[in-house]
N, C-alpha and C positions, 0 to 999 in steps of 0.2 A: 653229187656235187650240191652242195649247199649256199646259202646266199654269199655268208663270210668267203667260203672259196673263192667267187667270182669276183671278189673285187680288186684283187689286183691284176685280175687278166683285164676288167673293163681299165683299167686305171693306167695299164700299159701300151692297150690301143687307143686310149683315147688325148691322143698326142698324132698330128698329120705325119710326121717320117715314120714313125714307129709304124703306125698302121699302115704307111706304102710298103714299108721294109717286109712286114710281117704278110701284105698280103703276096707279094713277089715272092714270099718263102713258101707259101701255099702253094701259087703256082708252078714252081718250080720243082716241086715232086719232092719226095722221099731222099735223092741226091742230095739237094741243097745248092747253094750258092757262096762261093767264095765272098768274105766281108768285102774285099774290095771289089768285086763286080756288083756289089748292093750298092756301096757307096757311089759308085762311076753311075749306075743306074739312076740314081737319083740325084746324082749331081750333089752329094753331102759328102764334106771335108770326113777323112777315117777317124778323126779323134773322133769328129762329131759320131759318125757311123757304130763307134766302137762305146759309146756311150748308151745309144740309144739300143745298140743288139745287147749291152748288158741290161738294160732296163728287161729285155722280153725274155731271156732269158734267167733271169729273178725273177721272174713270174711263169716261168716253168712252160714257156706260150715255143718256143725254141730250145734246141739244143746245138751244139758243138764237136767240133771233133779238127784233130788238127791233122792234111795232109801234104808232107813236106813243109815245106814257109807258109801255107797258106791255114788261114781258120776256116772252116767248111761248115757254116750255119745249116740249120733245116728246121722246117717247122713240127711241132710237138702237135700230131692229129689226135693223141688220145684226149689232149686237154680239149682242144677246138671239137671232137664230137662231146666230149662230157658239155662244155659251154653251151652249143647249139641245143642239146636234149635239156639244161637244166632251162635255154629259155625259153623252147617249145614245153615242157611239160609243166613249168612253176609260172611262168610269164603268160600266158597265152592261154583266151578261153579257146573252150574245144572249139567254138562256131569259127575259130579260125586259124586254128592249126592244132595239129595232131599227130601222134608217133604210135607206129601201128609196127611190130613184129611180122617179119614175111619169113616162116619157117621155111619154107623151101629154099629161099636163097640164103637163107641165114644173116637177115641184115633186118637195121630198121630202116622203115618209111616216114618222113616228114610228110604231111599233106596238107597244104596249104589252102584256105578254100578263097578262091578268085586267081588261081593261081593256075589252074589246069590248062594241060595241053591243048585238049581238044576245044575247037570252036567254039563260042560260044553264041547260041542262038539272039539274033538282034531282035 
């Protein structure tokens, strides 16, 4: 992902619904969430709702699919990890943060430094 890429995914979250909608789409897994339980969630009229899921979805941040009468939103994980690595690896010096390859489990590692689990000595 390159700079141009990312600016309409920053430019889609950086609106307050959009980004509650989109994060509730995260959290909500791979299922998704019916438009109108985003909208009931947040207390946004469906036009309005229906506006602002078109916004993230022209930005490729969500997708759709219709089941029965309902629209069945879900979040788009492959853009949100290209997002995350383009801001860890172009945005961020190493001294504080870094994406490290863990071949056995077959995933990357962000690692964030001030950020660790373990205790840190007072």
């Amino acid at each position: 992902m390159d700079l141009k890429d990312t600016i309409p995914l920053f430019a889609a979250l950086s609106q307050e619904t959009r980004l509650r909608a989109f994060r509730l789409l995260v959290q909500a897994g791979p299922n998704g969430l019916p438009a109108g339980a985003l909208s009931e969630k947040l207390g946004t009229p469906h036009n309005t709702m229906s506006f602002h899921l078109n916004h993230l979805s022209n930005a490729k941040l969500i997708s759709s699919h219709k089941e029965g009468r309902s629209v069945i939103y879900s979040a788009n994980y492959d853009a949100i990890r290209d997002l995350i690595g383009f801001m860890v690896k172009d945005c961020c010096s190493l001294d504080l943060a870094s994406i490290r390859e863990d071949k056995r489990k077959g995933c990357s590692i962000i690692e964030m430094a001030g950020y660790c689990c373990e205790p840190q000595p007072k």
